[in-house]
N, C-alpha and C positions, 0 to 999 in steps of 0.2 A: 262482562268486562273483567278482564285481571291490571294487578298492576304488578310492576318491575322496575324496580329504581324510580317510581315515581314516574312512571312513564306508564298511562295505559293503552289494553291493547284489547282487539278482540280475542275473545276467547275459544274462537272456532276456526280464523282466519287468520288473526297475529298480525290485520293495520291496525295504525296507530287509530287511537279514538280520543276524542275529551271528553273532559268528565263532563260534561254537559249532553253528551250523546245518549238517546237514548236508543238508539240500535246503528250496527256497524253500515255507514253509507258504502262499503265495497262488497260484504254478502249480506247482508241486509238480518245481520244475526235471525237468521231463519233454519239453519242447520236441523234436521232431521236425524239424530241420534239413533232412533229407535229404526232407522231402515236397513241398519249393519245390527243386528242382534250378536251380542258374544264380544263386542268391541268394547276395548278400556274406556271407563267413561272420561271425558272430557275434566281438562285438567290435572291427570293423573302426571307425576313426578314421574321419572323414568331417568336413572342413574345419578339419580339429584341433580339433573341438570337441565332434561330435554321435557317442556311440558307439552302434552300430548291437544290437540285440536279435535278437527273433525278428519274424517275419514276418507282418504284419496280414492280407494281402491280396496276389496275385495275379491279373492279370486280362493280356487279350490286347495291354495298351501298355506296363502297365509294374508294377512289386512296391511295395508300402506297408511302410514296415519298424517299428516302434515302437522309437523310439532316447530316449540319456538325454542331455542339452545340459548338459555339463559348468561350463558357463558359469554356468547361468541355475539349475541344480540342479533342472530339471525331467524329466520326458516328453514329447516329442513324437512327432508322427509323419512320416515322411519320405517320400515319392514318388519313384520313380527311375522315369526313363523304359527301359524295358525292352520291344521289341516284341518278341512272339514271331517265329520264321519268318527274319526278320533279324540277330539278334545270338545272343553265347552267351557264357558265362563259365567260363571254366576251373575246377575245385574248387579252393579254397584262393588261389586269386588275385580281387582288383577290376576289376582294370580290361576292358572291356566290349570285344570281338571283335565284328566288325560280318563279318558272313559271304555277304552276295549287298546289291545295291542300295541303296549311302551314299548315293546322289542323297536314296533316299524314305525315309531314316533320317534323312537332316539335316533334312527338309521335316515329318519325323515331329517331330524333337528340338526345331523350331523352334515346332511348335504346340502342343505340349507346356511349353516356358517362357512362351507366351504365356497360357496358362492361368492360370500360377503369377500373371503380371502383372495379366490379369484380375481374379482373385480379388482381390491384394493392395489394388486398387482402392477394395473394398466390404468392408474391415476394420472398419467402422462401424456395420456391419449386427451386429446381433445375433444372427439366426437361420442366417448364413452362417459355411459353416467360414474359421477367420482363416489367412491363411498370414504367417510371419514372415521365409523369406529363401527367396530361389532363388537355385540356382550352376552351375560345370559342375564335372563331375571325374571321373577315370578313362573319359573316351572316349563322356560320357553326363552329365544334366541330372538337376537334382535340385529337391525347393521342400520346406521346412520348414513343415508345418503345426502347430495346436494340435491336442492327442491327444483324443481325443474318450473318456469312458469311457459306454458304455451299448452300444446295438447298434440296426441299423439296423431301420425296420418289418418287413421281410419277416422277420427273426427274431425280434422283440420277440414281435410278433401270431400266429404261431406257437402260442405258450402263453396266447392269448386263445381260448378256445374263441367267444364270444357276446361280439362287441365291442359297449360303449356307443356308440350313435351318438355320443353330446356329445363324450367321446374323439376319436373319427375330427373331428367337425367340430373340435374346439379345432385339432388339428394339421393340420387341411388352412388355418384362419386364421393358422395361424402361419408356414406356407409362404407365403402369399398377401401376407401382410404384407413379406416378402423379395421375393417376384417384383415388385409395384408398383415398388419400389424401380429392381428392375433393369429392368425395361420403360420404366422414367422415364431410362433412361439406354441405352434400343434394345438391350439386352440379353437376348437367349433362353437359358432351358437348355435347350433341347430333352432334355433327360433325364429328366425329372418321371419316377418309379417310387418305390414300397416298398424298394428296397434302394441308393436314392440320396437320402433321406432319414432323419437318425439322431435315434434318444430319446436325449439324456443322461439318464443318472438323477437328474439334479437338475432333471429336468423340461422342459430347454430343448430344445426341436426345430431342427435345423441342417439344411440343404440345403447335400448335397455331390457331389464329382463333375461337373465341368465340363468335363469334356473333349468334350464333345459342344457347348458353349457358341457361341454365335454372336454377334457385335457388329453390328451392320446396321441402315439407313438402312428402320424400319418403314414409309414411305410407296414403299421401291421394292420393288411386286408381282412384279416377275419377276427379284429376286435369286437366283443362284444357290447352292443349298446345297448342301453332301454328304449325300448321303441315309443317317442316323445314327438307328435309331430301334430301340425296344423293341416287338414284336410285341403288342398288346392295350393298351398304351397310349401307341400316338402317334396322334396322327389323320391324315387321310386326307393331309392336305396334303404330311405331310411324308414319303411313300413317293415324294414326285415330286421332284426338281430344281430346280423353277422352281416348286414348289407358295406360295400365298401363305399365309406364316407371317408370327406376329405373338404377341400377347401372348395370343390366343386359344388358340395352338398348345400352350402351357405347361399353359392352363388346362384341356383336353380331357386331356391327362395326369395331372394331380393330379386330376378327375374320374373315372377310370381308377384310380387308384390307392385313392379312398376306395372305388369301389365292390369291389375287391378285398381290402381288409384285413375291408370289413364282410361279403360275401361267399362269401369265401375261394376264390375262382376268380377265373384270369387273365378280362378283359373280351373279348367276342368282336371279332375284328380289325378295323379300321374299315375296309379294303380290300374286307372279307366285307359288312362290314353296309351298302356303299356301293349293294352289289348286291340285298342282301335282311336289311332289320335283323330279327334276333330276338334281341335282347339282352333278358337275362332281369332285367327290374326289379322285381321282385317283394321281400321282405323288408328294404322300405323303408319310412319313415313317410312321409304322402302330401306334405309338407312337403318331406322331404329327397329324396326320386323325382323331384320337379320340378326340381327344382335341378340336382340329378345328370344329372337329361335335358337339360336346358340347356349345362349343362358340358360334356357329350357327345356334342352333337349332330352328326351328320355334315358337314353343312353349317355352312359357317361363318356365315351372315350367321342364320343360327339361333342361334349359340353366344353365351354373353357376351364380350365386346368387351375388361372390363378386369377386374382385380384386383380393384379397389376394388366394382366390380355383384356378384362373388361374395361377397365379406366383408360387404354390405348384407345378401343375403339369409339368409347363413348364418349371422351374428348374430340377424337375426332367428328365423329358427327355432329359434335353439339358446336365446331366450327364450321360447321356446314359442308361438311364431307367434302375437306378437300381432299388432295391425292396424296398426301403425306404418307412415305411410309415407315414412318419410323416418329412418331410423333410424341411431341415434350413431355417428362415426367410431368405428375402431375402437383408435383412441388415446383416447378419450375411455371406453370401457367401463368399468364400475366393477370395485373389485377382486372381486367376490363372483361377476362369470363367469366362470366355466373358460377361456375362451380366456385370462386371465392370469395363470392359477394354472397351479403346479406339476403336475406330474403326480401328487405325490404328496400333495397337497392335494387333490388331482380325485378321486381314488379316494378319500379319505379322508371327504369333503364325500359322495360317491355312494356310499359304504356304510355311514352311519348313514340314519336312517327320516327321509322327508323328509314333510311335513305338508302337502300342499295347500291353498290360499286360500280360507276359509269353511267348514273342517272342524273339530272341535272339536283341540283337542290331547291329549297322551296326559294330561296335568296333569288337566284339564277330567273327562277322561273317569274320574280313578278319582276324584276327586270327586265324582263322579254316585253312582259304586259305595257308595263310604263312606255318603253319601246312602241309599241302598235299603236298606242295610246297619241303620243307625240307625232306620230308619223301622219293620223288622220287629221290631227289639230291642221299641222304644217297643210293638207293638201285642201282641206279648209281654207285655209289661209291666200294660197293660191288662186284656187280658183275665185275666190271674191274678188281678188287683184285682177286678172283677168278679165273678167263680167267687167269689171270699172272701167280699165283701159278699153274693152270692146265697146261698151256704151260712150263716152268720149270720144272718138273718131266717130261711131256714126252721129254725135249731134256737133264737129266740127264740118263734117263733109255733108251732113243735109240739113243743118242749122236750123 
């Protein structure tokens, strides 16, 4: 437990606690330290401002740490560039040991803040994670992002047994509406996947992870690139060097990625299916298989071209493929399509009974019922009258 203005909090997590607690009722102060070896230990000060928690994430550039901004009385989340292979951190000390090649540590540390400047860029964007500072410190580079609370698709969808397509399309429009953006400013992620795309639980979808990100002049074909890519969902282009990437390249990955959340299998390689496609399209609707095949196509000059051609059709479809052809921007949508609802509006809206156009409604129908109901009473009614009056004349007439 730390305290802050007389306020405490946990020390791995950053909820509030009382001082009567004696472990945090939201992670149950169980935090495992020792399973990131090389990570700042807990507590550590960071610009005199950001105290550092436990540990988001791990990955081969650098550790994600979930810190509390003294300042600002919030959460955030923090980046430190960290390469495997290259550095190391003594237990119980910060500052960052650089152990074989500064040359491809500085060159590392350099693309690494450029990232942080990248991002800061496209604070404007809604569906982009924000970053609010980068600095250096202790022999290594750092960027302060917003903490995100929810989890990315490959975990969310997980505990989707049977994804709703309209799901999968709301959050690939809401990706799409992000990439336009940055493709309008010659910006790639090359990293489009399920675990670089996160649900907040307040519904909002963010594309994160940029370290694969590219700035680059879209009209030059034989720029060179690092070749940075996720097996099953990059395309073909980008296993090459000089391969010609472009705003298509994003889009063949976020085609990729829906057909694997709805799927639940990685997409077959596009290196493989350059030689022999048998990518299995089958439990799609014939609407969304088109799409997806376009998205995916191996060849480029097959594929859609921009953002904006995928969010036409996939609006459309996600209205139930009508014949529209020229169909509303996707700022223009009304509120009652899922692509601008909540996530928890969308499930809310897809699991009461929805009523098809020209069907009676539930109202109607027990109407009907009440109806047959009354009508048997009435012939009940009837024929007792009858019985009566027949019985009556025959004991008038044989007394």
């Amino acid at each position: 437990m730390i305290s802050i203005d007389n306020i405490n909090y946990c020390e791995f997590c950053f909820e509030q606690m009382s001082v009567n607690d004696h472990f945090c009722t939201k992670c149950g102060s169980r935090y495992d330290q020792h399973r990131y070896p090389g990570t700042l230990p807990t507590g550590t000060l960071l610009k005199r401002r950001y105290i550092v928690g436990r540990v988001l994430g791990k990955g081969g550039f650098g550790i994600t740490y979930l810190c509390f901004d003294a300042e600002s009385k919030k959460r955030v989340a923090i980046k430190e560039y960290f390469p495997d292979g290259f550095v190391y951190r003594d237990n119980g000390t910060t500052a960052v040991q650089i152990k074989q090649s500064p040359d491809i540590f500085n060159k590392g540390a350099e693309k690494f803040y450029n990232e942080a400047k990248l991002l800061y860029n496209f604070n404007n964007i809604p569906n982009i994670v924000k970053i609010e500072k980068f600095f250096a410190e202790n022999n290594t580079k750092y960027f302060v992002m917003e903490y995100l609370v929810g989890s990315d698709l490959k975990d969310y969808f997980k505990s989707v047994p049977h994804p709703d397509e309209n799901l999968v399309i709301y959050i690939a429009i809401e990706v799409l509406k992000s990439l336009r953006i940055l493709h309008a400013k010659n910006v790639l992620h090359r990293d489009i996947a399920p675990d670089n795309i996160f649900m907040c639980d307040d519904g909002t979808i963010k594309l994160i992870d940029f370290g694969a990100a590219r700035v680059t002049s879209l009209t030059e074909v034989s720029s060179s690139f690092s070749v940075i890519l996720k097996p099953g969902f990059a395309p073909f282009e980008q296993y090459q060097s000089k391969g010609k990437q472009g705003p298509w390249t994003d889009i063949y990955a976020l085609g990729a990625t829906m057909y694997y959340l709805i799927k639940k299998v990685r997409p077959q390689e596009a290196v493989v299916r350059r030689e022999e496609d048998t990518l299995d399209m089958t439990g799609f609707s014939p609407q969304l298989r088109a799409i997806l095949s376009k998205m995916m196509a191996v060849r480029i000059d097959e594929r859609y071209n921009s953002a904006d051609e995928v969010i036409a059709d996939l609006t459309q479809t996600q209205r139930g493929g009508n014949n529209e052809k020229n169909p509303s921007p996707v700022n223009d949508i009304d509120t009652n399509n899922p692509s601008t609802q909540t996530i928890d509006t969308f499930w809310k809206n897809h699991s009461t009974q929805t009523i098809p156009k020209g069907e009676p409604s539930p109202k109607k129908e027990n109407d009907q019922d009440s109806n047959k109901k009354l009508t048997i009473i009435l012939l009940c009614i009837v024929s007792v009258l009858c019985y009566l009056v027949l019985f009556s004349l025959m004991f008038i007439l044989f007394g």
